[in-house]
Biopython code that builds the backbone (N, CA, C, O; Angstrom):
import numpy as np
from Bio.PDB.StructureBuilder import StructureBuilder

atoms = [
    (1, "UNK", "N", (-92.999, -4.539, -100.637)),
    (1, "UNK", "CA", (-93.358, -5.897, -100.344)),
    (1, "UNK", "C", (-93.019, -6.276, -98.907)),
    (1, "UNK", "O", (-93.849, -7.014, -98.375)),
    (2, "UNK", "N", (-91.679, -5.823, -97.974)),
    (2, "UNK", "CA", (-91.539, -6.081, -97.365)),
    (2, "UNK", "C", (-92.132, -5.277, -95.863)),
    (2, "UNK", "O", (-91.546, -5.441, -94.793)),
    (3, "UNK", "N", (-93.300, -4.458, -95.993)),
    (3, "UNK", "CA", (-93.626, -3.953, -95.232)),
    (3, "UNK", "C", (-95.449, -4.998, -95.221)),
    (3, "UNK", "O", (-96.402, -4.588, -94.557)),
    (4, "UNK", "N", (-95.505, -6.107, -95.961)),
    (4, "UNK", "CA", (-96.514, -6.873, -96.053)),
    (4, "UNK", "C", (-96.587, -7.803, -95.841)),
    (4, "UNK", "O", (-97.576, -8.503, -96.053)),
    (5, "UNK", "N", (-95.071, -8.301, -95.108)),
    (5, "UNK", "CA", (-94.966, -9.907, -94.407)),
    (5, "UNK", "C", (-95.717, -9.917, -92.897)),
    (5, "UNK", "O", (-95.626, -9.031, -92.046)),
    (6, "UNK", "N", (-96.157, -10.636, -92.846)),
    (6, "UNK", "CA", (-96.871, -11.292, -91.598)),
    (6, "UNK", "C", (-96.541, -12.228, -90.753)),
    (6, "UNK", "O", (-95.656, -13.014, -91.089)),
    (7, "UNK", "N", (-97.099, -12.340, -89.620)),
    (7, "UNK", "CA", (-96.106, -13.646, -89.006)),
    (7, "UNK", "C", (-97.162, -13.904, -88.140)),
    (7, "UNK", "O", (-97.644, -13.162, -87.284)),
    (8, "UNK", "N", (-97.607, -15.555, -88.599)),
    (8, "UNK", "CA", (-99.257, -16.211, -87.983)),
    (8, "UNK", "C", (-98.145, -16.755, -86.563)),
    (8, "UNK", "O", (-97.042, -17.300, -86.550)),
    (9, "UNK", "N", (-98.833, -16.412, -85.762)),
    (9, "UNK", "CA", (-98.595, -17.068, -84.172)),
    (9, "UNK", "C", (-99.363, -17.676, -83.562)),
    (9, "UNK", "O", (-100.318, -17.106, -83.033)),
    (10, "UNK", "N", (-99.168, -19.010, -83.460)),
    (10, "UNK", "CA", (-100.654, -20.088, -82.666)),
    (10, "UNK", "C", (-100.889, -19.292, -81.363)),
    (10, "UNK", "O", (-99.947, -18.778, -80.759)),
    (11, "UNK", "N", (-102.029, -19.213, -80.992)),
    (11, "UNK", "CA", (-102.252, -19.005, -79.863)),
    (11, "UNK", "C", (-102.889, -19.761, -78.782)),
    (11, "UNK", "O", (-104.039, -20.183, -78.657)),
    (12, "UNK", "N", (-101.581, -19.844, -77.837)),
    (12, "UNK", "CA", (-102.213, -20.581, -76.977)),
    (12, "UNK", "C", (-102.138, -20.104, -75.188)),
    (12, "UNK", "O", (-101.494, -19.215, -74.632)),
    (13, "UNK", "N", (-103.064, -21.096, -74.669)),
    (13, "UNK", "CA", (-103.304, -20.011, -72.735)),
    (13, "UNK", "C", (-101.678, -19.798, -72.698)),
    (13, "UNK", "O", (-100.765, -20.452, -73.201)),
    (14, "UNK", "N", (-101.695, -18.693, -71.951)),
    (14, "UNK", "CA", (-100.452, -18.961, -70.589)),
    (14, "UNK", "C", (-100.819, -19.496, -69.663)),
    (14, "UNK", "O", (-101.905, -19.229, -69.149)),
    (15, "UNK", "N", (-99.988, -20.413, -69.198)),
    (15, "UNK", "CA", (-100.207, -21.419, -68.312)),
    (15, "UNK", "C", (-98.672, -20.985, -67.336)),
    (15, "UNK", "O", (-98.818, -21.072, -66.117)),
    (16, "UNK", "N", (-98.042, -20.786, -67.566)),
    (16, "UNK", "CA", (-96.702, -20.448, -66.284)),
    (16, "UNK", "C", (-95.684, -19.363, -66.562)),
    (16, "UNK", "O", (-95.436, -18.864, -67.659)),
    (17, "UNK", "N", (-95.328, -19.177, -65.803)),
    (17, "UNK", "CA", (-94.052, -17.829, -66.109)),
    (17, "UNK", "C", (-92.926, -18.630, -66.910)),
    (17, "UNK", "O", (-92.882, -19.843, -67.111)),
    (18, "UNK", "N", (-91.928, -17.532, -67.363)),
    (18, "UNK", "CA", (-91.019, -17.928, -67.845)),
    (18, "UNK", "C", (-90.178, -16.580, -67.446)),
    (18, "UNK", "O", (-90.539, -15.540, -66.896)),
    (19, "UNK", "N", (-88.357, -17.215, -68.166)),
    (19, "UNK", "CA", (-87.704, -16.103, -67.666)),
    (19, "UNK", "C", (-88.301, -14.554, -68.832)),
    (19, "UNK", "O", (-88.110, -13.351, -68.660)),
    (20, "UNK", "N", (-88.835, -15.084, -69.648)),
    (20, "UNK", "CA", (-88.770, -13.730, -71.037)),
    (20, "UNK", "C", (-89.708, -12.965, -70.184)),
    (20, "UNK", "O", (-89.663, -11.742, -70.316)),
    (21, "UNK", "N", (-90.563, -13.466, -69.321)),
    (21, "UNK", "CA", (-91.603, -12.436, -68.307)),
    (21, "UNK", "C", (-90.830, -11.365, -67.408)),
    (21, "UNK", "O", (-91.400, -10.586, -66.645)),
    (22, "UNK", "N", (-89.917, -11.413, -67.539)),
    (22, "UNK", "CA", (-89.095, -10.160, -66.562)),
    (22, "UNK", "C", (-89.045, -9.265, -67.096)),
    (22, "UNK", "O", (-88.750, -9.131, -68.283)),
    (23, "UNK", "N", (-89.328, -8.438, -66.313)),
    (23, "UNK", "CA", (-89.832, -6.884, -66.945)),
    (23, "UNK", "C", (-90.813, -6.688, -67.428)),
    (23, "UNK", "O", (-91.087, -5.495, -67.300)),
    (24, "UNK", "N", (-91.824, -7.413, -68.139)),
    (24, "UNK", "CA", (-93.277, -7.180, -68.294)),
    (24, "UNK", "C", (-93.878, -6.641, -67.532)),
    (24, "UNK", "O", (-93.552, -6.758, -66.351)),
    (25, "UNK", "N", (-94.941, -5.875, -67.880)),
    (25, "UNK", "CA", (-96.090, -5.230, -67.137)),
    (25, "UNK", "C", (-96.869, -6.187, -66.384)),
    (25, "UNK", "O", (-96.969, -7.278, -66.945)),
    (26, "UNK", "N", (-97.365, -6.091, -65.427)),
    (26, "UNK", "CA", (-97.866, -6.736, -64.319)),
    (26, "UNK", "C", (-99.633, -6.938, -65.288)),
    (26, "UNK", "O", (-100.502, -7.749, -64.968)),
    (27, "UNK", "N", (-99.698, -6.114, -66.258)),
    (27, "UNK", "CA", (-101.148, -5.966, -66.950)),
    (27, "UNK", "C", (-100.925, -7.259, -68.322)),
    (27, "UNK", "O", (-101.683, -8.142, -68.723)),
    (28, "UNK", "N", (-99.650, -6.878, -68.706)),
    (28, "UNK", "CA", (-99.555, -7.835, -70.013)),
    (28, "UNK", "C", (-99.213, -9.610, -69.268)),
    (28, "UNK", "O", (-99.527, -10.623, -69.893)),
    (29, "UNK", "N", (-98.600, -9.651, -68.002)),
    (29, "UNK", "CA", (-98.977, -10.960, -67.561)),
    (29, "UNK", "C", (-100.333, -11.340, -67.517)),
    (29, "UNK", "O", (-100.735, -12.313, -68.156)),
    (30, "UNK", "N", (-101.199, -10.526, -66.689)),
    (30, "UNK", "CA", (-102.080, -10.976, -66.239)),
    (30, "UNK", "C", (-103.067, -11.054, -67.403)),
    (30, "UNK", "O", (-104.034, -11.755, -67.105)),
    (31, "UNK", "N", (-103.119, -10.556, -68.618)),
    (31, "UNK", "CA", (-103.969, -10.593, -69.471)),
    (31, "UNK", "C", (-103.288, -11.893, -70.432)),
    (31, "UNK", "O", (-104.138, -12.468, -71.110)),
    (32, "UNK", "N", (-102.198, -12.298, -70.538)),
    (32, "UNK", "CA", (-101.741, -13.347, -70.941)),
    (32, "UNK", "C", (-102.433, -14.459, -70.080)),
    (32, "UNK", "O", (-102.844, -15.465, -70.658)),
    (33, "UNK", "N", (-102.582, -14.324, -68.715)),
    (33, "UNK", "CA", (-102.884, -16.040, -68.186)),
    (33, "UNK", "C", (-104.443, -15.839, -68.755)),
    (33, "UNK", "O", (-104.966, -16.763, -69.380)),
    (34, "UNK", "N", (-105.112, -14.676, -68.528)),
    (34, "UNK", "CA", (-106.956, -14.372, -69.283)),
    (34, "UNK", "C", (-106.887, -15.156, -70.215)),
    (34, "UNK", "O", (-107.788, -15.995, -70.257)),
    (35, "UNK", "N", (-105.923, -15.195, -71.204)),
    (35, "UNK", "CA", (-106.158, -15.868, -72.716)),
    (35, "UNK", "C", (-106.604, -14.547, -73.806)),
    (35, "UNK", "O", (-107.074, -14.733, -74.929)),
    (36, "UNK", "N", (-106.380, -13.413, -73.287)),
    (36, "UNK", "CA", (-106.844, -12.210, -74.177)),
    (36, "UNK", "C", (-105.800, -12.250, -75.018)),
    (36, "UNK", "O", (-104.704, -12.423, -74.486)),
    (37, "UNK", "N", (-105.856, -12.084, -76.760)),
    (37, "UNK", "CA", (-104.624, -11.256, -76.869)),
    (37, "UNK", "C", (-104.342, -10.393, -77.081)),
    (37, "UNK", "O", (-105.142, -9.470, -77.229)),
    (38, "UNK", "N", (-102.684, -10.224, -77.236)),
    (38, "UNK", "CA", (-102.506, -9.433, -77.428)),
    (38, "UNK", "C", (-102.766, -8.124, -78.509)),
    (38, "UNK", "O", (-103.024, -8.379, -79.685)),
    (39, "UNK", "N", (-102.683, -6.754, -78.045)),
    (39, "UNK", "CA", (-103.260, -5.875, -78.909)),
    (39, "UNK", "C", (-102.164, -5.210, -80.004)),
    (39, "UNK", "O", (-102.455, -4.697, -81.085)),
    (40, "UNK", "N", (-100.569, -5.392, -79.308)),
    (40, "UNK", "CA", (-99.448, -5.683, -80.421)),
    (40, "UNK", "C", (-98.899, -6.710, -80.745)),
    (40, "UNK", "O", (-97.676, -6.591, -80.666)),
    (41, "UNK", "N", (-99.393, -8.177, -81.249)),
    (41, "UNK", "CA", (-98.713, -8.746, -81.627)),
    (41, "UNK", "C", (-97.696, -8.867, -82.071)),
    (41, "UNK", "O", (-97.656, -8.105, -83.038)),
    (42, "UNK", "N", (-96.208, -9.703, -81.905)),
    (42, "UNK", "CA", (-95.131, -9.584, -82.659)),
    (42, "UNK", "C", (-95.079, -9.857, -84.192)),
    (42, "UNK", "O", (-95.605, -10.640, -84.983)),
    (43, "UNK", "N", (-94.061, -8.681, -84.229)),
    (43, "UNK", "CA", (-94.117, -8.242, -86.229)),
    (43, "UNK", "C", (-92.870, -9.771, -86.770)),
    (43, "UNK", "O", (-91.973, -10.309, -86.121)),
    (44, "UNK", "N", (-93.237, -9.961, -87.791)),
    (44, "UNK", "CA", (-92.048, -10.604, -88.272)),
    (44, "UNK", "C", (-90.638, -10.758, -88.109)),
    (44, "UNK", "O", (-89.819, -11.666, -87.968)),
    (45, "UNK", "N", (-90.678, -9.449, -88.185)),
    (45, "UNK", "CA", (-89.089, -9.253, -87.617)),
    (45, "UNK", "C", (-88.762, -9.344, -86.402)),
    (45, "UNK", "O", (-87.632, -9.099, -85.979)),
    (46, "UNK", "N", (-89.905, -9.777, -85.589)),
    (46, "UNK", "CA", (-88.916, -10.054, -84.259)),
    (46, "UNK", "C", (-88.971, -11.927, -84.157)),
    (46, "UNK", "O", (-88.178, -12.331, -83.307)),
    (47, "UNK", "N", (-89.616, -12.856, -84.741)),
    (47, "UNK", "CA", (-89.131, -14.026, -84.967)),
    (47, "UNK", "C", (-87.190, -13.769, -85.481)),
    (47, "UNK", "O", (-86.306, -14.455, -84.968)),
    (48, "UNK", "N", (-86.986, -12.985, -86.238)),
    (48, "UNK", "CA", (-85.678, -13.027, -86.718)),
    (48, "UNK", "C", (-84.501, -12.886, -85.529)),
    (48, "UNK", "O", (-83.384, -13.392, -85.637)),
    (49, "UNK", "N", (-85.025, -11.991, -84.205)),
    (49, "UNK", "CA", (-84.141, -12.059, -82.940)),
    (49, "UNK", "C", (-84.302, -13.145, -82.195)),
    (49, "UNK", "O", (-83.333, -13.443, -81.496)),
    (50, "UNK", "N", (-85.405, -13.943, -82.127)),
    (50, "UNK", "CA", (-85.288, -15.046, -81.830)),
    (50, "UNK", "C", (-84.913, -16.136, -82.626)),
    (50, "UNK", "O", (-84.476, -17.091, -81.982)),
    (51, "UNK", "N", (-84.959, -16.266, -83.831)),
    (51, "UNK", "CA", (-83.886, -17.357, -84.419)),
    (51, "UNK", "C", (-82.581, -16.664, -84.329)),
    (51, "UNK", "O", (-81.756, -17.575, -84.398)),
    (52, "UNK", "N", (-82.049, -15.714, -84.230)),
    (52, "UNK", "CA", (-80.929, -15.477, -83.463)),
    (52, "UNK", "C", (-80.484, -15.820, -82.160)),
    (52, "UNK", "O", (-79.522, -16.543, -81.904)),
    (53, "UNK", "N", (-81.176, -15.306, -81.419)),
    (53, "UNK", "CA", (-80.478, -16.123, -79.657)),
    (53, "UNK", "C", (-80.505, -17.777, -79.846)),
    (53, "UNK", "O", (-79.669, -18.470, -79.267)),
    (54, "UNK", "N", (-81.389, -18.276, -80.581)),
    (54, "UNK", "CA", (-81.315, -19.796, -80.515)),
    (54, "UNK", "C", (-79.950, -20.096, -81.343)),
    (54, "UNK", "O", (-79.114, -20.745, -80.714)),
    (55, "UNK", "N", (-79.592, -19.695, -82.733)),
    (55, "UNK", "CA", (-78.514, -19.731, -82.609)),
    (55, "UNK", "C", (-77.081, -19.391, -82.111)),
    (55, "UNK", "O", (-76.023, -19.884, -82.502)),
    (56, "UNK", "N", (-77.253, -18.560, -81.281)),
    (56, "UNK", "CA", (-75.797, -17.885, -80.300)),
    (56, "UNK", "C", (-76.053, -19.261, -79.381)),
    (56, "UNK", "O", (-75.094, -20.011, -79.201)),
    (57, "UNK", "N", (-77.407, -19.599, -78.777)),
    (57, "UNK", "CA", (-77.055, -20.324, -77.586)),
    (57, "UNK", "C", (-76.341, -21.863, -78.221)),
    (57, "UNK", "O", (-75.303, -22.407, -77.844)),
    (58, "UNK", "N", (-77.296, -22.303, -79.289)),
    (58, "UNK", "CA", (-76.476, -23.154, -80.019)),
    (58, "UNK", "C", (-75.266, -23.443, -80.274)),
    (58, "UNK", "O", (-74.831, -24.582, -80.106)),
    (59, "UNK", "N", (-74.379, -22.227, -80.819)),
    (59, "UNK", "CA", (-73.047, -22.285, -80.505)),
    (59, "UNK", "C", (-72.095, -22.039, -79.429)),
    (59, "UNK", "O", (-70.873, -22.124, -79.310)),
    (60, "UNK", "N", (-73.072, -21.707, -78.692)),
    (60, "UNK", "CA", (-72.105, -21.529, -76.835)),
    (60, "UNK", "C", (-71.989, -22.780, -76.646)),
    (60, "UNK", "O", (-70.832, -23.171, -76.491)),
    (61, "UNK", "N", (-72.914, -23.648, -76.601)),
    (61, "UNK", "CA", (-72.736, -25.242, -76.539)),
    (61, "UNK", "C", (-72.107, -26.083, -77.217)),
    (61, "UNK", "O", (-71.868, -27.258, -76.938)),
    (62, "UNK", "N", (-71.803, -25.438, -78.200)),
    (62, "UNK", "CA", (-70.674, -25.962, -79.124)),
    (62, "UNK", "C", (-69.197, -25.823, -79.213)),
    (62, "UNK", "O", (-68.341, -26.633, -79.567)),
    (63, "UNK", "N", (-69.093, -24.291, -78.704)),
    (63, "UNK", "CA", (-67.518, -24.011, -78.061)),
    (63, "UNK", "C", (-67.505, -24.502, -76.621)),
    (63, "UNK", "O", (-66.401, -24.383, -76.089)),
    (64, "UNK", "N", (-68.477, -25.034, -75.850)),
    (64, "UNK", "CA", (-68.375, -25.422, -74.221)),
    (64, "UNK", "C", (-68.187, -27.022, -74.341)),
    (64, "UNK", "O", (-67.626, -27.728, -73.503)),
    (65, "UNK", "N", (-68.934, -27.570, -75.894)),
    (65, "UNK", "CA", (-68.279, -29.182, -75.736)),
    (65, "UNK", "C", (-66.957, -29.577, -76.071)),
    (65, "UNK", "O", (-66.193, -30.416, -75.592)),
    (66, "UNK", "N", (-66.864, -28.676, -77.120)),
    (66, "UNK", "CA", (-65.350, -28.383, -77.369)),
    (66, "UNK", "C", (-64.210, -28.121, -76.961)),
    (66, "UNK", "O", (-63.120, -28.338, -77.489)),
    (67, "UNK", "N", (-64.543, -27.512, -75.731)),
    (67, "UNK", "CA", (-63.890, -27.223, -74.394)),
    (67, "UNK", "C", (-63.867, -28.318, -73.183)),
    (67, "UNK", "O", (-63.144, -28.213, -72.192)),
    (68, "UNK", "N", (-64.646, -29.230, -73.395)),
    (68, "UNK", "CA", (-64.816, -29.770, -72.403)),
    (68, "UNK", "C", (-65.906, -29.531, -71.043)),
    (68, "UNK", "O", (-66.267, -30.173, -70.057)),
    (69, "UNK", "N", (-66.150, -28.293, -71.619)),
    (69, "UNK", "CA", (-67.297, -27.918, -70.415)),
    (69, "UNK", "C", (-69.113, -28.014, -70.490)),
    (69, "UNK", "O", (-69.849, -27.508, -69.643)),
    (70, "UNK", "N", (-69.395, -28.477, -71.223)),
    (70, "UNK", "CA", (-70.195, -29.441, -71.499)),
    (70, "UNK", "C", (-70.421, -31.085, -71.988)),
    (70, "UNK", "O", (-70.284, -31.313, -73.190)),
    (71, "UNK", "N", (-70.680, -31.947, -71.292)),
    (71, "UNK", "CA", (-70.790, -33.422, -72.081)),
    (71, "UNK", "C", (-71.029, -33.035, -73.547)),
    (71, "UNK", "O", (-71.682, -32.086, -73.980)),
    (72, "UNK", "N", (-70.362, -33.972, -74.203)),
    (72, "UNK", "CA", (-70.875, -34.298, -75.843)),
    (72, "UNK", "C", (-71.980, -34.874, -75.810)),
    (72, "UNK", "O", (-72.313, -35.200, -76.950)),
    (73, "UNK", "N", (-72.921, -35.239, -74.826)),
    (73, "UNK", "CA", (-74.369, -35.747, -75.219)),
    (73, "UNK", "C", (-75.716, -34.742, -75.008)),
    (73, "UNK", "O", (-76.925, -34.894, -75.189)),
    (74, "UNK", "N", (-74.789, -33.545, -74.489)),
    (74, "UNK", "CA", (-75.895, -32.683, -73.539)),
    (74, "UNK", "C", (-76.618, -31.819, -74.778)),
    (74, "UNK", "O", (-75.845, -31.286, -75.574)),
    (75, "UNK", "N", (-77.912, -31.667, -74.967)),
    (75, "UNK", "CA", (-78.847, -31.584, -76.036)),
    (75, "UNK", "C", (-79.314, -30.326, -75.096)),
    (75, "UNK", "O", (-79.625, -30.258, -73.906)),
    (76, "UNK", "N", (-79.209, -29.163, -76.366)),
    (76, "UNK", "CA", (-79.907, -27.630, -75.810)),
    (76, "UNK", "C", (-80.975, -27.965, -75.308)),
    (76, "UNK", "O", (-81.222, -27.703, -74.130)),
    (77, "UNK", "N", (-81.996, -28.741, -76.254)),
    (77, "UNK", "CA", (-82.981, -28.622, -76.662)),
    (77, "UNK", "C", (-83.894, -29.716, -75.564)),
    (77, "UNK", "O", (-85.087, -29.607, -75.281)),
    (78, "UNK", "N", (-83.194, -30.477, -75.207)),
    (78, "UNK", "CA", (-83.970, -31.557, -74.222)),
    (78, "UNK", "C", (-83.213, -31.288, -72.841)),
    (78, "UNK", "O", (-83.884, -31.766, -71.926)),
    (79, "UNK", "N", (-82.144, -30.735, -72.423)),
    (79, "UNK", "CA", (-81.617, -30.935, -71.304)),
    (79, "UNK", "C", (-81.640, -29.030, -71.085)),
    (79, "UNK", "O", (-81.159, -28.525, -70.071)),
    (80, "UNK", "N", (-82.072, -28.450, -71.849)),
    (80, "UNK", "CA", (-81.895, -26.744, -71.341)),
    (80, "UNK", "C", (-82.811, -26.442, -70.726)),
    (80, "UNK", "O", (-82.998, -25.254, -70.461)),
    (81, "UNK", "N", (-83.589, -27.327, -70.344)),
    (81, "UNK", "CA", (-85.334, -26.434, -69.941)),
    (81, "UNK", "C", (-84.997, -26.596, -68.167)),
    (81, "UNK", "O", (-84.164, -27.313, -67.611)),
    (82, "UNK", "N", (-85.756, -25.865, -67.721)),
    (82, "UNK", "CA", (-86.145, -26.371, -65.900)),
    (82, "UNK", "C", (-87.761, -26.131, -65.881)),
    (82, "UNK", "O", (-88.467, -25.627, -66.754)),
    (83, "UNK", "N", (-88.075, -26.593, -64.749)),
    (83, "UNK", "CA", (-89.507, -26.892, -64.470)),
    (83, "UNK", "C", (-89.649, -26.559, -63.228)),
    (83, "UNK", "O", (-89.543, -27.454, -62.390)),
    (84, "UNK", "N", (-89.870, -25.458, -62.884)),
    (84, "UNK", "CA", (-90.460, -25.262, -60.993)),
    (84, "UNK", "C", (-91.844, -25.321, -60.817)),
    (84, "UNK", "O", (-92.841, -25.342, -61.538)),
    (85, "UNK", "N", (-91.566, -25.343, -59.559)),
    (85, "UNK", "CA", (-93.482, -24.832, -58.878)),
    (85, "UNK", "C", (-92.838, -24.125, -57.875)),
    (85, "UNK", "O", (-91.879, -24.604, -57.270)),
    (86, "UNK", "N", (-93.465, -22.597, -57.563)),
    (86, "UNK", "CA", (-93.223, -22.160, -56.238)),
    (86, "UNK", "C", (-94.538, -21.353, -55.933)),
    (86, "UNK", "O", (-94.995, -20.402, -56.568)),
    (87, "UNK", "N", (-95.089, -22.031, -54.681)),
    (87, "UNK", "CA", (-96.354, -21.844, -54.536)),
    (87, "UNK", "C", (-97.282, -21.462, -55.187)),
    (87, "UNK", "O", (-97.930, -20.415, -55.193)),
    (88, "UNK", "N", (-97.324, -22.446, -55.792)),
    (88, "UNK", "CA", (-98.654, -23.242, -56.601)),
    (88, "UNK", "C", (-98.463, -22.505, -57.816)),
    (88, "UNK", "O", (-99.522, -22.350, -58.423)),
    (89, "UNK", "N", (-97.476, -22.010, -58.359)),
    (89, "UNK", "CA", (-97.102, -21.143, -59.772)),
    (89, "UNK", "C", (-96.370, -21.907, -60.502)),
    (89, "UNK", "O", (-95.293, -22.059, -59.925)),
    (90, "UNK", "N", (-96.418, -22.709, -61.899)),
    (90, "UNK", "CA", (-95.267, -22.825, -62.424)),
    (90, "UNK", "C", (-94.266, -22.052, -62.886)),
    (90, "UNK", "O", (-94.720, -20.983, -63.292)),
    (91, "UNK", "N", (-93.255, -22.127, -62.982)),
    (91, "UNK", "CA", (-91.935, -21.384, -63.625)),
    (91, "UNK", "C", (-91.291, -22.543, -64.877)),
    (91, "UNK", "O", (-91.323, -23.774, -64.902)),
    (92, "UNK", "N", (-90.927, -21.903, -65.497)),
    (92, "UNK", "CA", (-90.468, -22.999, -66.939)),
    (92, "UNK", "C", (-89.368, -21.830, -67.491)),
    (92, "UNK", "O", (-89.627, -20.713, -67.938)),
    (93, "UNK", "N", (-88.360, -22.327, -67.347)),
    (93, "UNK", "CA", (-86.877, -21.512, -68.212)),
    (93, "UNK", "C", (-86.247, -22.312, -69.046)),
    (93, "UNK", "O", (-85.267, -21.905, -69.671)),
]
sb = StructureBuilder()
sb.init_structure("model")
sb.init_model(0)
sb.init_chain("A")
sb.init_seg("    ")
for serial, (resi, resn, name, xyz) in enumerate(atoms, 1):
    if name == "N":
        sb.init_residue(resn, " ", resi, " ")
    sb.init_atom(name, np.array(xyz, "f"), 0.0, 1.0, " ", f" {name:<3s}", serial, name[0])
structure = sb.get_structure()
C-alpha cells in the first residue's frame, strides 16, 4: 500500500529564485521559469523532510524566545521571509 501514496502538487510558474535553488542545475532552473514540469516530481516522502525542517525551524524560535533572543511577537511565518530584486531578478528566502 505504501508504495501507492501520491502526493498532488499545484503547479505553479516560477517566478523568482529562492535559497532551495542552490545547487540546482542551471537546466532545472531554467525549465522551472518555462513553466515545464518537472519529469521527477517529488515522491511523498519528501513532503515528510519538509514538514520536518518547518518544524526544527519552529522550535529554534522557540528556544531563541525563550532565551531572549528573539521578540515574543516575532512570527516564523510572517516575519521569516525576505524579498530582493537584484537586477531585475527576484530573490525570495
Amino acid at each position: 500500500m505504501i508504495d501507492k501514496l501520491i502526493f498532488k502538487q499545484e503547479t505553479k510558474e516560477k517566478t523568482a529564485f529562492y535559497a532551495s535553488d542552490t545547487g540546482k542545475s542551471l537546466l532545472d532552473l531554467y525549465f522551472g521559469f518555462r513553466g515545464v514540469a518537472p519529469t521527477n516530481p517529488p515522491a511523498w516522502y519528501d513532503t515528510l523532510k519538509w514538514g520536518a525542517g518547518v518544524g526544527v525551524e519552529d522550535a529554534v524560535v522557540k528556544i531563541f524566545k525563550s532565551n531572549g533572543l528573539v521578540d515574543e511577537d516575532y512570527d516564523q511565518k510572517v516575519h521569516g521571509r525576505i524579498d530582493i530584486e537584484r537586477e531585475g531578478i527576484q530573490i525570495h528566502g
